[in-house]
N, C-alpha and C positions, 0 to 999 in steps of 0.2 A: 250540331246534328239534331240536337233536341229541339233545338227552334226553327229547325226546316219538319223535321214534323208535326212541331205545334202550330205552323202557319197553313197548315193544309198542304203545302206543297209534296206530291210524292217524290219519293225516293227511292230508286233501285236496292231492294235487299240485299242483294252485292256487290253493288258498290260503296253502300253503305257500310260492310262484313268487312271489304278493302280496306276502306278506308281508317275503318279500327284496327285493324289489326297495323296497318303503319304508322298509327298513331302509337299504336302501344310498343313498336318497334324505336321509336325514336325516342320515348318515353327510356326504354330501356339501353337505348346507347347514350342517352345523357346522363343516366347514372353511373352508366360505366364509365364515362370519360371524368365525370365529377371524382369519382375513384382511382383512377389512372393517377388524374391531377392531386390528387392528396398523398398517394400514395409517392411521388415527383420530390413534392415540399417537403415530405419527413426523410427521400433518399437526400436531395440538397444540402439539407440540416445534417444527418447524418456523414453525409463526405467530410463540408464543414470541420464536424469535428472532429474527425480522422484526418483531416491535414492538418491540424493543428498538432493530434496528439502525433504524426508524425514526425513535423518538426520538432516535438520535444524531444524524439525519442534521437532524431539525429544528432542533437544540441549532448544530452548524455554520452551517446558513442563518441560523439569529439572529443567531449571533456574527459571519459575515462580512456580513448587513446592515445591522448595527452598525458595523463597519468602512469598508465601502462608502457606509453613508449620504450623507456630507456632499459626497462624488466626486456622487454622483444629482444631490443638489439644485443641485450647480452645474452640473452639466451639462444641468439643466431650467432653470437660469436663460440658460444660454450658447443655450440651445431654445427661448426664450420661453414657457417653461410654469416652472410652479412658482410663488417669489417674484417673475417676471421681471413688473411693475407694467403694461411695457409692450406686455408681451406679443409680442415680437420677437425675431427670434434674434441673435445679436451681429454676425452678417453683413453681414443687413440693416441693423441699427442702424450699424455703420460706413457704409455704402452709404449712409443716409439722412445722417450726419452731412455727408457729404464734398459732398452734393447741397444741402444747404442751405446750405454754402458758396461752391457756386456760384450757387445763386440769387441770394445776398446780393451776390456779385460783379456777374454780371448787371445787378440791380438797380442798382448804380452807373452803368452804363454805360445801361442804361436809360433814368435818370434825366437823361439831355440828348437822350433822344428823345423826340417826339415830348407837348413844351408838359410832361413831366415828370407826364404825367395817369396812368400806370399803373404796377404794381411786380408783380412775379410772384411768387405764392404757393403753398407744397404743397398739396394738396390736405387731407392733416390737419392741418396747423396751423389752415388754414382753416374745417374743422367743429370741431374743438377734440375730435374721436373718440379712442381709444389709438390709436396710430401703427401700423400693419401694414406692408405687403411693399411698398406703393404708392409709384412716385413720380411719381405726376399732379401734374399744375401747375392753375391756376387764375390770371385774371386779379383782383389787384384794383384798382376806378375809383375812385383815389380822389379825382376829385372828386363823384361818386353817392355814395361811399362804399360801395360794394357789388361784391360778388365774382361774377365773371364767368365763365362758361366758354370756353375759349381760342379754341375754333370760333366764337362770337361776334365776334372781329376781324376788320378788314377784310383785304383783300390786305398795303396797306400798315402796318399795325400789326401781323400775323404777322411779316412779314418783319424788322420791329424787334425786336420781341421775339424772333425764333430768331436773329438776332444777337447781340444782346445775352447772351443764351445763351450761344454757340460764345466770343463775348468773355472772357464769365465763366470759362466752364470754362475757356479757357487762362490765365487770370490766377492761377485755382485752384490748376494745376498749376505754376504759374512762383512759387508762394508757398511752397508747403513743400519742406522741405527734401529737401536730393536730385532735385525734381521740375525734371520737362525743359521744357527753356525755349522755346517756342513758337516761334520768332525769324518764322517766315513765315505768314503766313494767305492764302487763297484765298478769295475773293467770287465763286458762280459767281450770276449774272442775281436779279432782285427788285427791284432799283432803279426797272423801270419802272410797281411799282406803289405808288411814292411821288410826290406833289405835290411842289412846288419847297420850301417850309419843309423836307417831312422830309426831302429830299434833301440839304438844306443839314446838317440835323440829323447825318444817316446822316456824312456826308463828312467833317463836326467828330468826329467819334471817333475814325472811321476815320486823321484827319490824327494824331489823339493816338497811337496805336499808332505811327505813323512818329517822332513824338518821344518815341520813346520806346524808339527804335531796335528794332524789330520793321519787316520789310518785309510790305505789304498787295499782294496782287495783286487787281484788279478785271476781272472778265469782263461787261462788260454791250453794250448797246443803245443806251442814252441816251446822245445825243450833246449833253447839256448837264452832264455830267459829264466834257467835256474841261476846262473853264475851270476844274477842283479837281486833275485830273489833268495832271501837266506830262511825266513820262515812262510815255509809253504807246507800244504795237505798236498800228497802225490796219490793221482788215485789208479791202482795198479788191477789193471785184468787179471785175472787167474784162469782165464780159457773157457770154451764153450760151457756154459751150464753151469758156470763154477762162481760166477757175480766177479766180485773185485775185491781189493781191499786195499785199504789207506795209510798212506804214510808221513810221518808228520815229521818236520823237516824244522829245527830253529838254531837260531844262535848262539850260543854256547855265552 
């Protein structure tokens, strides 16, 4: 442009003003794109080396999943997942063990209640399912031969079997080692809804535990459970307004 005006030749002031100004326009998008492009070469570079340190970083997860492995799968077995067959965490699986020990125990004492007609069952041994978190009971008849649900019993066949229960467990615990020794039990009322056999039933256990140097205390109603009981407290009304008072009853 400068040497179209130093030749004489005129030139339009605005097309002249045009012409600079899209000079200086182009001027300024090849520095922009000179920067784009730099900016390009250091992204390039920088992927680069982010794929590399990617791959190291998967090459480490391999090698410590390698390591770590066999830690997993026992601690999916200790979780009831994984190879665990039973699908139980080791918690529970103790928890169940210790529970079929006292049912087993139970069952003993059971077994002089009530004509020897029931024995109590988990609930999964009973369907034959993998064993889960569950420790439901079930009765089994066995002279029906068939398994029962517990709410099915009468007053006096509950009352047998959650004895023999409470029986159980403390026998459970008076078996292993270190395990605390029950020496006393409590019977609070139920007696009254036994007939005179399972009374008789109930009382023969209950007499077992006392030979067997365990003392049994009895809270009940039934006053035809003095003729088993020789030291008892009798606790006698004296009438409206008047309280009660006690009488102590032992064996000579």
């Amino acid at each position: 442009m400068q040497a179209l005006a130093s030749s004489g030749v005129e030139v339009d002031a605005g097309v002249l003003a045009a012409a600079r100004s899209q000079l200086a326009a182009l001027v300024a998008d090849e520095q922009l794109l000179l920067g784009v492009h730099a900016n390009l070469l250091d992204l390039a570079d920088a992927v680069e080396s982010l794929g590399a340190d990617v791959a190291a970083a998967a090459r480490e997860v391999d090698e410590l999943a390698e390591r770590i492995g066999p830690i997993i799968r026992i601690a999916d077995v200790l979780n009831g997942r994984g190879a665990n067959s039973l699908l139980q965490p080791l918690k529970a699986y103790v928890v169940q063990q210790m529970f079929d020990e006292v049912i087993a125990a139970a069952n003993i004492r059971l077994s002089g209640m009530l004509a020897g007609r029931f024995a109590l069952v988990d609930t999964e041994q009973a369907t034959g399912r993998e064993r889960s978190l569950g420790l439901g009971l079930e009765i089994a008849d066995l002279v029906s031969e068939t398994n029962r649900r517990t709410e099915t019993l009468s007053g006096g066949e509950t009352f047998c079997a959650s004895l023999a229960l409470a029986l159980g467990l403390a026998d459970t615990v008076r078996s292993h080692a270190g395990g605390v020794d029950i020496g006393v039990l409590f019977v609070d009322e139920g007696f009254g809804a036994l007939d005179q056999e399972r009374l008789d039933d109930v009382m023969t256990e209950l007499l077992k535990l006392r030979a067997d140097g365990r003392t049994v205390g009895v809270i009940s109603h039934v006053s035809e459970m003095k003729k088993s009981i020789m030291e008892r407290i009798t606790v006698i009304p004296l009438g409206a307004d008047k309280g009660s008072t006690l009488e102590v009853s032992w064996m000579q």
